[in-house]
C-alpha positions as CSV (number, residue, x, y, z in Angstrom):
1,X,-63.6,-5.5,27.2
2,X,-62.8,-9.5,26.6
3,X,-62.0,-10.6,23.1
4,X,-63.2,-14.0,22.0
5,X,-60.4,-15.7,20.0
6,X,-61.2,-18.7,18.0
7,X,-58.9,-21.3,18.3
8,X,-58.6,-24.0,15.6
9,X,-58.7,-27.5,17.1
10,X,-56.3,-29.7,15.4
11,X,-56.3,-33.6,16.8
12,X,-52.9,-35.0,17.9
13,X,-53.9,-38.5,19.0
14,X,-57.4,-40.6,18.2
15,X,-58.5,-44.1,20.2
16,X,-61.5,-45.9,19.2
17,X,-63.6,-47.9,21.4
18,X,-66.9,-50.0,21.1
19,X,-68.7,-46.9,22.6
20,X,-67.0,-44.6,21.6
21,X,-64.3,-41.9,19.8
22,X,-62.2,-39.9,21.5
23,X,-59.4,-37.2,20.1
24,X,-56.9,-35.6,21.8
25,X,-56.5,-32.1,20.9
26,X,-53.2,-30.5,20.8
27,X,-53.9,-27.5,22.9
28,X,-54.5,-30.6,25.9
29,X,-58.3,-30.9,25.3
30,X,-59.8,-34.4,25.0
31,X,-63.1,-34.5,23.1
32,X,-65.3,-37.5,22.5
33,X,-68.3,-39.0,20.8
34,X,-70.5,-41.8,20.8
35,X,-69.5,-44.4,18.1
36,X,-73.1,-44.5,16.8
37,X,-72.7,-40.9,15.7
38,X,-70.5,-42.4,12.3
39,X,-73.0,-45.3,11.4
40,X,-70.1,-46.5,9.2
41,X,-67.9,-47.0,12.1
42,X,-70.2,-48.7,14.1
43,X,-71.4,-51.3,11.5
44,X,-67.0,-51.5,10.9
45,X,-65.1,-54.2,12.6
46,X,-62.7,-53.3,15.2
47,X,-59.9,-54.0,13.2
48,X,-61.2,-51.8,10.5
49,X,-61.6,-49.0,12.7
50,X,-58.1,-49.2,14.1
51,X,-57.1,-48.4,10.5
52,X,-57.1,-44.8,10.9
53,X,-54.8,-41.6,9.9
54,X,-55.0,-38.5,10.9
55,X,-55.6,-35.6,8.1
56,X,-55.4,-31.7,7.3
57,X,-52.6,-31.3,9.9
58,X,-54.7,-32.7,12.1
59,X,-58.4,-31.0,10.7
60,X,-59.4,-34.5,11.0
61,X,-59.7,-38.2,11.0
62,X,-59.9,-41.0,8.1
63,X,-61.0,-44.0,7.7
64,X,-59.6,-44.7,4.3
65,X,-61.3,-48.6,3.7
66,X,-64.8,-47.5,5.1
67,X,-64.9,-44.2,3.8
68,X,-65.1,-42.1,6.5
69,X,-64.3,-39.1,7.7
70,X,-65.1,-36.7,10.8
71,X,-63.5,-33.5,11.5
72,X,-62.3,-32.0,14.8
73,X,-64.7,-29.3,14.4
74,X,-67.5,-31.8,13.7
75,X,-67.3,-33.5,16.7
76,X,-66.9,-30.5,19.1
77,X,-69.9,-29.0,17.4
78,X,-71.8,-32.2,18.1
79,X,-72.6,-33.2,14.7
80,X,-73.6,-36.6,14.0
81,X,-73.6,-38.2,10.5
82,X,-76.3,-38.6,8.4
83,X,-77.3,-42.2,6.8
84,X,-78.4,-41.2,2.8
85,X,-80.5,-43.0,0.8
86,X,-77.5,-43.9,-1.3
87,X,-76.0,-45.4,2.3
88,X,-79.0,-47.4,2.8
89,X,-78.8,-49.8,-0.2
């Protein structure tokens, strides 16, 4: 009988690209996402997303001047985010 441990992804190292954003885990997994998935990050300049830290012992990832944030578990569970009315205006 196998036993399924979870193990808790915690993001050592971030790069963000025009296309994309990609984490290095630090159990050696590399996990990415398209950039459109934060709609704040892809209406950011590149400068502004540079401008990053990394956050909850590496939970996830901040982007302090446009508000954003997206957790290690978000993006392996392939969750985009949402656009609110509020966001719209």
């Amino acid at each position: 009988m196998s036993i399924a441990t979870r193990v808790d992804a915690r993001i050592q190292n971030v790069s963000v690209t025009e296309d994309s954003i990609t984490a290095q885990l630090v159990d050696g997994r590399t996990i990415s996402v398209p950039l459109v998935w934060s709609w704040r990050l892809s209406e950011a300049t590149p400068e502004q997303r540079a401008r990053f830290e990394i956050i909850g012992n590496g939970s996830g990832i901040r982007w302090p001047e446009i508000d954003e944030d997206i957790s290690a578990e978000g993006m392996l569970q392939g969750v985009p985010a949402r656009r609110t009315a509020k966001s719209t205006r």
